[in-house]
N, C-alpha and C positions, 0 to 999 in steps of 0.2 A: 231805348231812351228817347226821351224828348229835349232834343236841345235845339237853341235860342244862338246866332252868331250876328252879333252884331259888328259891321263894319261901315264905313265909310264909301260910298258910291258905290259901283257894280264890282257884283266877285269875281269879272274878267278882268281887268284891269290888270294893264300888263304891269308884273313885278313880280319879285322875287318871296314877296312875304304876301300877296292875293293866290299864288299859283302854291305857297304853303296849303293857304285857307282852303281853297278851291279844292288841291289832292284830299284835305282832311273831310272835308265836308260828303264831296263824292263817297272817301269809305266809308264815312259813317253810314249813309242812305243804302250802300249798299250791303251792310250788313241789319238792314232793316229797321235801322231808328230814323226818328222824324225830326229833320231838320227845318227850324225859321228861320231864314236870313230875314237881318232887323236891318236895313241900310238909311242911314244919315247924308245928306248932301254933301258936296265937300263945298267949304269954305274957307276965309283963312282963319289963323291961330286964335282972332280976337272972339272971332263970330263964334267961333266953336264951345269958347268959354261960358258963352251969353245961352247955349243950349242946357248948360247946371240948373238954370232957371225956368225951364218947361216945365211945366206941370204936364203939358199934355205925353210929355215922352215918360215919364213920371207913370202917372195912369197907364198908360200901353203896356209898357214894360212889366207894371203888376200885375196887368190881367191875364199874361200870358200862360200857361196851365204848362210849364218847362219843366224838365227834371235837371237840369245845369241851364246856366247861361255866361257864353266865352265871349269874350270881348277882347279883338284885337285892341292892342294897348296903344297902335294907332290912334283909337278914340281916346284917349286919357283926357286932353280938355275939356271934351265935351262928358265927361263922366266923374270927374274928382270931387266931383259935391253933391252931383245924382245917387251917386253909387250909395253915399248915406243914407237917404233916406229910401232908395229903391231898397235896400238892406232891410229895411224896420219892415216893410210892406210884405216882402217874400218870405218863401224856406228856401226855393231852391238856392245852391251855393253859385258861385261868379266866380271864372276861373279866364286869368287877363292870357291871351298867346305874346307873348313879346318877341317880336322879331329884333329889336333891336331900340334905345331909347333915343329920343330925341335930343336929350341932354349931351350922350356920348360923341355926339358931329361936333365939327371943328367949328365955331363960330365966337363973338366977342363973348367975354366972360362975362356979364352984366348978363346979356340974355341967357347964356348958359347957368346962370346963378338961378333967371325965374322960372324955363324950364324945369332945373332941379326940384323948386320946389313944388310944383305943378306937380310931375312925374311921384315924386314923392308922396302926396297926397293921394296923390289916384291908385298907385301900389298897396297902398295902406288901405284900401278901399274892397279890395279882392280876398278871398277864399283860398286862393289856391293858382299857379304859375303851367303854363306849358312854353319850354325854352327852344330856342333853336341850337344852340350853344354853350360850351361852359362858361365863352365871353360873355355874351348876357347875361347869365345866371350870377356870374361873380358883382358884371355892372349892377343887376337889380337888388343883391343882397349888400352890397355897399352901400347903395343909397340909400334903400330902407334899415339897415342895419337890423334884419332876423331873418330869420327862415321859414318859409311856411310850406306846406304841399307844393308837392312841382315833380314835374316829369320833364326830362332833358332829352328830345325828338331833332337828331340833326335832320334837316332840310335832304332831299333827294336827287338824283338827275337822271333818273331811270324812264322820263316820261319821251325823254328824243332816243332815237331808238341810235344807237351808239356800236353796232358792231363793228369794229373796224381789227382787222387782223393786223400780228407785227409784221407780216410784210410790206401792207400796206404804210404802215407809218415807215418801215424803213425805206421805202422808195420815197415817199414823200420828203422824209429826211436830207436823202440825198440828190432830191431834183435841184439842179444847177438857177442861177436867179436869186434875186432880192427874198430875203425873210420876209414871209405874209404873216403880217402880225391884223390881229381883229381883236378891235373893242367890245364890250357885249356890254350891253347898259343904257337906259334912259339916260341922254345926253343929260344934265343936269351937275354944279359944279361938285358935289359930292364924288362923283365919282372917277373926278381925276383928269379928265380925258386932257383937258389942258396939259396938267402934266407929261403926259404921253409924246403930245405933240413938241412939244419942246426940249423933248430929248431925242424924237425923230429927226429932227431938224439939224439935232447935232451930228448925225451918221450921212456919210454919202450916201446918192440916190442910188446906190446897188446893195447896199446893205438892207434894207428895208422897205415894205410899201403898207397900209394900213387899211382896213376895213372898219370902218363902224357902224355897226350894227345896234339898234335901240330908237325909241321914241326920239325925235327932233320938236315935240311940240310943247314935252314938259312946262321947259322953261328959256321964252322964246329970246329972249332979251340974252341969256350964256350961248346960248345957240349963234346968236348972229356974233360976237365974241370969239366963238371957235371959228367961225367959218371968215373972221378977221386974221385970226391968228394963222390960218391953213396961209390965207394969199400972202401976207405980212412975212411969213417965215418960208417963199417961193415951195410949199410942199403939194399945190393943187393938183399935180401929176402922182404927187405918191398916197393922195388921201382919197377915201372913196367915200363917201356916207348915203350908206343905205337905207335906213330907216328902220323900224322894226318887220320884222320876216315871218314871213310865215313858220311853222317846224319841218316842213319839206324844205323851206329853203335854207334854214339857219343850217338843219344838217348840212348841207351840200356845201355851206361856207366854210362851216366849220371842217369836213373832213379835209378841204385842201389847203386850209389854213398849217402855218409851221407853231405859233407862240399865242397864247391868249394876254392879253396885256391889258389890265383895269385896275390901275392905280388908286384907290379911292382913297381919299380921308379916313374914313370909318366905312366896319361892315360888320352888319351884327353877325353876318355867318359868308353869303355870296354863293348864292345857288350857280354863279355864274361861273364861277371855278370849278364847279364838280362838271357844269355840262363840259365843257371844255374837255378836261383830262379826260371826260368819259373816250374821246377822240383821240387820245393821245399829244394833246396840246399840254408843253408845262405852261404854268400858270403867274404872271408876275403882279404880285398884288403890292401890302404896305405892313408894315406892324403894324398898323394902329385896327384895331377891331379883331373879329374872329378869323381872319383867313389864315393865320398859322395855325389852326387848328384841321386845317386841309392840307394845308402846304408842307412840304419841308425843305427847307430852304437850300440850295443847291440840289435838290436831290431831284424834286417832281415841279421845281419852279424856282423863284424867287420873290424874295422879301426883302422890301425895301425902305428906308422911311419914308413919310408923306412928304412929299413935295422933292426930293430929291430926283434933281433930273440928272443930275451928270452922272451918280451910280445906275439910274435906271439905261441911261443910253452906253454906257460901259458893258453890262450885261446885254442890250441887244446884240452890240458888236461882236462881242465873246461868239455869240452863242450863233450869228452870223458868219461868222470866218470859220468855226467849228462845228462843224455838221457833225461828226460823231457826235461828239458831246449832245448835238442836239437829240439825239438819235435817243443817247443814254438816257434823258432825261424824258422824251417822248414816253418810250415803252416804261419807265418807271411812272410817271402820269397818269398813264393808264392801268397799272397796275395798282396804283391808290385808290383809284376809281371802281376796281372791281372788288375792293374789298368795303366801299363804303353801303351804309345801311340802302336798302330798294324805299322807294314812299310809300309801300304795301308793309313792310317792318315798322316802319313808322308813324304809320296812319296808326297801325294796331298799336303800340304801344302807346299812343296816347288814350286810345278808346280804353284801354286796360284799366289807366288810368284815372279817365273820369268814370267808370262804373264803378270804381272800389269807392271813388269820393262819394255820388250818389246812394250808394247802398249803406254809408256809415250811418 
């Protein structure tokens, strides 16, 4: 096949929904199709819109000789009105990856109104869906209200190499000392960390210490915020911030870590929950998004509301003074983890996918 991905700045770019892209792209080339990466600048929301009106991405986009062209739905502004007329110009079909919509983050309802309708238009614009989730799936088909083609590919965590035996986790279990809880995540206010910290703050300094781990450059203005809140709430002894790691080194955090802890607002799926558990770390996330569709709640983690810090700091204590139970919940973790799909099952199910669409 000849296919066309268009996204927004480089396919490293640390995240959870480029390190999708990135797995998918790898297997397609390696089973011998020919991959374009189409990359757009990034800008913000405004600039992006004012890209509808290129002629020049317009012509490029038509010349391209694709058998599909996927479009992370990251680009939806810059495409809700291109996509029309790219449409008249082409055969080949446009199939959007939606990691997750912008509409579904917690922000004022006026912007979440024009997002919608954004989002809305630009769905309406595509051929055909590749999900991370059944939460997306449900988000995309509520908004648009129909259903079109789409293949439902959870996200993977098979790329850190995750052996860890239960004896391992039972010793870890039971090492004496403060709960080593680690963040995983581009610091950025979506994902909580605020939260985190303010329910750390609620636990004596022997119950808990914290790692965080992710981008500090995102978004520098939340960043210096947390790092107000760390001194503000006397936790600088118990807070560590790393920065993003290497995969040699995040394993090594992660195996001596006890609890994964990322609160977010919304997640369209959280590849950052399966690395975890790959470890035998339960996982405490929010209801809002797809993480109960990994989780179960008391069983391989916790689910909590958004912004609730006194239930989240209740559950670190639990599970602080209770080392079995952490234990139980550890080796069950991990046991979810080994039942979830590899990104070799899921690369291919998506290729499956777009050959049957191409070949109609």
């Amino acid at each position: 096949m000849r296919v066309g991905l268009l996204i927004y700045g480089a396919l490293e770019t640390i995240s959870g929904g480029y390190l999708y892209d990135r797995k998918l792209v790898k297997y397609l080339r390696r089973q011998g199709d020919d991959v374009n990466i189409i990359s757009l600048p990034w800008r913000n929301y405004v600039r992006h819109l004012g890209d509808n009106l290129s002629l020049s991405w317009l012509h490029r986009l038509g010349q391209l000789p694709l058998d599909v062209l996927l479009q992370d739905e990251l680009n939806h502004p810059s495409f809700f009105l291109l996509n029309r007329w790219l449409r008249a110009r082409v055969d080949y079909p446009i199939v959007s990856i939606v990691h997750h919509l912008r509409s579904s983050e917690e922000r004022q309802t006026w912007q979440n109104r024009f997002y919608r309708w954004v989002e809305r238009y630009y769905l309406s614009t595509v051929d055909g869906f590749v999900f991370n989730s059944q939460t997306t799936r449900r988000a995309v088909e509520s908004l648009t209200g129909e259903e079109r083609p789409a293949v439902m590919a959870y996200a993977a965590a098979d790329h850190l190499s995750s052996e860890i035996t239960e004896e391992e986790i039972a010793a870890r279990a039971r090492q004496p000392g403060p709960l080593r809880l680690i963040f995983l995540g581009n610091v950025i206010p979506r994902k909580g960390l605020h939260t985190l910290l303010s329910a750390l703050s609620q636990l004596p300094g022997d119950d808990g210490i914290l790692s965080v781990v992710g981008s500090l450059h995102v978004d520098k203005s939340y960043v210096r915020a947390i790092r107000h809140q760390v001194s503000e709430r006397g936790l600088t002894e118990r807070v560590q911030f790393l920065g993003a790691l290497s995969d040699d080194a995040l394993i090594a955090r992660l195996r001596q870590s006890h609890l994964l802890v990322v609160p977010s607002s919304y997640e369209g799926f959280g590849i950052a929950y399966l690395e975890g558990i790959g470890f035998g770390l339960p996982a405490v996330a929010t209801t809002a998004g797809a993480a109960g569709e990994i989780i179960t709640h008391g069983r391989d983690g916790f689910l909590i509301p958004p912004g609730d810090t006194k239930t989240l700091a209740l559950y670190l204590s639990e599970v602080s003074r209770d080392r079995d139970r952490l234990l139980a919940m550890s080796l069950a973790a991990r046991q979810r983890y080994v039942t979830h799909p590899t990104w070799e099952e899921t690369t291919k199910r998506i290729r499956t996918f777009l050959q049957a669409f191409v070949e109609k």
